[in-house]
C-alpha positions as CSV (number, residue, x, y, z in Angstrom):
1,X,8.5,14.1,130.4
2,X,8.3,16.5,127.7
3,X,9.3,20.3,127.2
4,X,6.2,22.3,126.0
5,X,6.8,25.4,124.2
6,X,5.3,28.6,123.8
7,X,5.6,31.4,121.4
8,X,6.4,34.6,123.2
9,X,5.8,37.2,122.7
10,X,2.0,36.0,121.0
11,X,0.3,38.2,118.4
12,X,-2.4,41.0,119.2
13,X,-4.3,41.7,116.4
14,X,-7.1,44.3,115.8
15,X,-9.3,44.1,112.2
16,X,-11.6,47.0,112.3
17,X,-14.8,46.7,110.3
18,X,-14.9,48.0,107.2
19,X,-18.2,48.9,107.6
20,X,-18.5,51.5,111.0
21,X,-21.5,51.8,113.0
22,X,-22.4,55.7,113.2
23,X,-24.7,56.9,116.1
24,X,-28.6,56.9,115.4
25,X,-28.9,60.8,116.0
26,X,-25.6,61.2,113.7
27,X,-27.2,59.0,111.0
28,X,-30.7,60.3,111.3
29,X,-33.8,59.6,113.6
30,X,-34.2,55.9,112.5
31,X,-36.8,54.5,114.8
32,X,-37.5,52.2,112.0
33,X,-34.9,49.7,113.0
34,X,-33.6,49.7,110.0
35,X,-30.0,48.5,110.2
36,X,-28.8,50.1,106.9
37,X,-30.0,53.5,107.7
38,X,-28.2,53.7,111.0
39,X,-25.0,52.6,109.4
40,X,-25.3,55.9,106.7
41,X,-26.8,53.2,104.0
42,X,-24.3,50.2,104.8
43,X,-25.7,47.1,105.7
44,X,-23.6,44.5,108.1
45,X,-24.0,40.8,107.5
46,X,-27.5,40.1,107.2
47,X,-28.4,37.7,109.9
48,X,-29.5,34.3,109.8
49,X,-32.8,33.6,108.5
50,X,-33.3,37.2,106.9
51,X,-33.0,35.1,103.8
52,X,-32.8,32.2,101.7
53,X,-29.1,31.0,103.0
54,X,-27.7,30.9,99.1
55,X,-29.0,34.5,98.8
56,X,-27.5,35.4,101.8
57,X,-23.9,34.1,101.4
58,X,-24.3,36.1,97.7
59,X,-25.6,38.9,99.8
60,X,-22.3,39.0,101.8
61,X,-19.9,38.3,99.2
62,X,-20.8,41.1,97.6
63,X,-20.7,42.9,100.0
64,X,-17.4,41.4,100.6
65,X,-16.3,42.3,97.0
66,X,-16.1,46.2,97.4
67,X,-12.8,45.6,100.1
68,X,-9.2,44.1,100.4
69,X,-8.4,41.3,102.7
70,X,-6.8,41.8,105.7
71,X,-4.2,38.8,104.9
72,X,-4.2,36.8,101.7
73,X,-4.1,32.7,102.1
74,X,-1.0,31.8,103.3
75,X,0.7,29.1,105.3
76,X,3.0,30.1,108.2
77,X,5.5,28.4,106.7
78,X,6.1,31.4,104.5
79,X,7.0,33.3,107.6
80,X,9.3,31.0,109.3
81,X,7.6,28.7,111.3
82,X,8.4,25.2,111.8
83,X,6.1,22.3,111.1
84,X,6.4,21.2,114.5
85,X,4.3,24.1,115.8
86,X,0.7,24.3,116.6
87,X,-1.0,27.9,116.4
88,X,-3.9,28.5,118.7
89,X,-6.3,31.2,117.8
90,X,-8.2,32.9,120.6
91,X,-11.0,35.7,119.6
92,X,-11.6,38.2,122.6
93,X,-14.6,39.6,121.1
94,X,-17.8,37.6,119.7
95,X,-17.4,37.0,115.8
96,X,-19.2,36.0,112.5
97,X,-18.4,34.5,109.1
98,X,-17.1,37.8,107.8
99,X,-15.0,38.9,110.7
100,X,-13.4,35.4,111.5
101,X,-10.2,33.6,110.6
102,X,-10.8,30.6,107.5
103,X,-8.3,27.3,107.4
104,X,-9.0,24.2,105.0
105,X,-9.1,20.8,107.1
106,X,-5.9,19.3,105.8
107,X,-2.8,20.7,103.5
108,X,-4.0,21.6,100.2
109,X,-7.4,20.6,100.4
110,X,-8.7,24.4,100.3
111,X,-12.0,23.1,102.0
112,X,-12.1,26.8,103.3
113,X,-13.9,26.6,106.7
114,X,-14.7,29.3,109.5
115,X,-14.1,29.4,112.8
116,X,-17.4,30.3,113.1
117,X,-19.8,30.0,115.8
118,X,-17.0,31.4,117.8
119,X,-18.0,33.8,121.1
120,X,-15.3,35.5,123.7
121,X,-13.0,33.1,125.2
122,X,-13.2,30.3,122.3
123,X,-9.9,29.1,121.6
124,X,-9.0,27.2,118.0
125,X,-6.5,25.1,117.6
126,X,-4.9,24.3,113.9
127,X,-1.8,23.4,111.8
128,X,-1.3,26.6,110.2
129,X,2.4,26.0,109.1
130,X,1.1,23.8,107.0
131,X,-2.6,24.5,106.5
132,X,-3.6,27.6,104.4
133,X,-5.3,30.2,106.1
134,X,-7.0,33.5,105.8
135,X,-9.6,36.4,106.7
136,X,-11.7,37.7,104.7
137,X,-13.0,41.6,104.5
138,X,-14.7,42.0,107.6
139,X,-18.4,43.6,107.2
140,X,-19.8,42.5,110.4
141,X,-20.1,46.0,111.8
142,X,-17.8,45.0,115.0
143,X,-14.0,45.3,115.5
144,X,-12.9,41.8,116.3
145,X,-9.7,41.5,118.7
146,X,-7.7,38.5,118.9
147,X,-4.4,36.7,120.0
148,X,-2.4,33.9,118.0
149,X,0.2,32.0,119.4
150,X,2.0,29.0,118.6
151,X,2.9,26.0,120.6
152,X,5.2,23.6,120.0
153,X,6.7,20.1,122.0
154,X,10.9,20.7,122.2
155,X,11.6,17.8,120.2
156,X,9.7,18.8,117.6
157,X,11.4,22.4,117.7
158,X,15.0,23.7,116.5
159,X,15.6,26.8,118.2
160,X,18.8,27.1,115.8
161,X,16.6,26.8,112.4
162,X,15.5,29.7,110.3
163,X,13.8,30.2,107.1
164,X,16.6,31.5,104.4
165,X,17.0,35.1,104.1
166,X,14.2,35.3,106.4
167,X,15.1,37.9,109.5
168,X,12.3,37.0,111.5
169,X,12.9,35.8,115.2
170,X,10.2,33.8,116.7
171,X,11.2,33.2,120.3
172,X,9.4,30.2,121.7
173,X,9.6,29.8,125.8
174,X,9.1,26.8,127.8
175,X,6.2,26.4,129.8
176,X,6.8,25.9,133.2
């Protein structure tokens, strides 16, 4: 049989919105239904069908283009994980194209995809030790909370390896 590992402890992370929702009687009366005017003047990621989808995407990188990423495209590599490790990637709040995590299909290919439609309790599962992966500036109005993990079969682990004048630790556990 084989050893299955798991990293532990995981990773929590919380991305805030750059763009925050105010209350309606703090922004205004806005019976409207205006989203911008509740939002002091912001807009959030204009939905589906509000617009030609090549004027939307512009719309949102735009929109996009006023804030820093969260992480820059990277491989885990860079942080001391082995090649032999899976990550998994589970969302615990719903999330759009500009709140989500992005990976190209295969190493090097930078066929940027997101892991988009994604709802509470989705889990994605990719190679990023060795497939680049990012977020970009999230506009979608919503903090998104997630967890990332990494799992790994023994054989293909060496607990004694580390990167070079890396100090990272990243315990991995077995599964019982």
């Amino acid at each position: 049989t084989r050893t299955v590992l798991y990293q532990f402890p995981p990773a929590v992370r919380i991305y805030s919105s750059h763009i925050h929702r105010r209350s309606r009687a703090r922004a205004g009366s806005d019976s409207s239904g205006d989203r911008g005017s509740a939002l002091g003047g912001a807009a959030v990621t204009p939905p589906v069908g509000s617009m030609g989808e090549a004027q939307r995407q512009q719309s949102i990188e735009e929109m996009q283009a006023r804030y820093q990423n969260l992480t820059q495209i990277h491989t885990d590599a860079k942080y001391g994980h082995q090649e032999g490790e899976v990550n998994f990637w589970l969302p615990f709040t719903d999330v759009d194209e500009t709140s989500t995590l992005w990976a190209e299909s295969a190493p090097g290919l930078g066929d940027w995809h997101p892991f988009h439609p994604t709802e509470r309790g989705s889990c994605w599962r990719f190679p990023g030790t060795v497939c680049r992966h990012f977020t970009r500036p999230n506009i979608s109005g919503r903090t998104r909370i997630s967890l990332d993990f990494r799992c790994s079969v023994s054989s293909c682990y060496d607990h004694a390896w580390r990167l070079p004048g890396d100090r990272r630790r990243h315990g991995m556990r077995k599964l019982p």
